[in-house]
N, C-alpha and C positions, 0 to 999 in steps of 0.2 A: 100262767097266771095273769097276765098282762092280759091277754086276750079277753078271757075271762072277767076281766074289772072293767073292761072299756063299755059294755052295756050299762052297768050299775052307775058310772064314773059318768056318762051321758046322764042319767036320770038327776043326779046330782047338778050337773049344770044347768037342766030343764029345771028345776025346784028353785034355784037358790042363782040364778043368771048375773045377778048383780055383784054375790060375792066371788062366783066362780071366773067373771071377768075381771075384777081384780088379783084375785089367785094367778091368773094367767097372765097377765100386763104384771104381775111380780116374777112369775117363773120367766117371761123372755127377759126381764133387764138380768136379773141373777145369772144366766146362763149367756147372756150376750158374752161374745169373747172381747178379752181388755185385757190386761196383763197376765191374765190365764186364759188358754184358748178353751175351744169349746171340750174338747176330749179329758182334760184336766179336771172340768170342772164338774164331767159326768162319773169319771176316777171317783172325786172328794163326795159324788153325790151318791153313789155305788160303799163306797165305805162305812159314810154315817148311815145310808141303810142299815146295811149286814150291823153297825152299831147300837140301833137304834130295835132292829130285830121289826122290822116292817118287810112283811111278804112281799107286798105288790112292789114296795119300793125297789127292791132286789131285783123283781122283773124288769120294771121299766127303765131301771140305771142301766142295769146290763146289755137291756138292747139297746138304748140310747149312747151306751160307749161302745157297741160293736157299730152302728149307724158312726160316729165321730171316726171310725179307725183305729180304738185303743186293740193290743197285742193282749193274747193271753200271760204274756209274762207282765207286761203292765197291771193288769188285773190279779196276777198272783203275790205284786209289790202291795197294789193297793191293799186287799185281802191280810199282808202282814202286819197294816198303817191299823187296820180294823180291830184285827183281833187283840193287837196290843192298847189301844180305846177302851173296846168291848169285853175283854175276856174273854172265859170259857164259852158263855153260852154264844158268845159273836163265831165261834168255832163253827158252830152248825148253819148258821145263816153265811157263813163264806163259801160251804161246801156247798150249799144251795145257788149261791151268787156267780160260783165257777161253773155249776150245771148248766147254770140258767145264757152263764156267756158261750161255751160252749155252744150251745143248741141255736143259740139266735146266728151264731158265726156260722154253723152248718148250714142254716136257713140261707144267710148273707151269700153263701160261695155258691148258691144254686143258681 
């Protein structure tokens, strides 16, 4: 899915370049590491996904916390932070969010 949005997600910043550099000059201060480092803060970002029930987001946290170094048990902690947020229907965007770290870590170990 990630793959997949990053054509559309370019066309978006071609249209709109003004707001999508600020969109961006806010994702690096948010994500700059400060008393939570970087991996933590793709963790809390991975969660409110699967929360939030945003596909693409699911994507890009997941590889973004395989990129940082988070562990699949870190991700099966975060996924418990989620589903207890989200509920039931955060249940199937977890099983999604664990797919999605799975496959990007098989990619990572090639």
């Amino acid at each position: 899915m990630a793959t997949e949005l990053n054509g559309a997600i370019k066309e978006v910043r071609l249209g709109t370049p003004e707001v999508m550099q600020a969109f961006s000059a806010m994702a690096t201060a948010a994500t700059k590491a400060g008393a939570l480092d970087a991996k933590t803060k793709e963790l809390i970002a991975l969660a409110i996904s699967v929360a939030i029930r945003c596909d693409g987001c699911v994507a890009f946290h997941s590889k973004a916390a395989v990129k940082h170094g988070a562990t699949r048990d870190e991700v099966m902690e975060t996924m418990g932070m989620a589903l207890y947020m989200g509920a039931g229907p955060s249940l199937m965007y977890a099983a999604q969010a664990v797919e999605a770290f799975d496959q990007f870590s098989d990619q990572a170990k090639q």
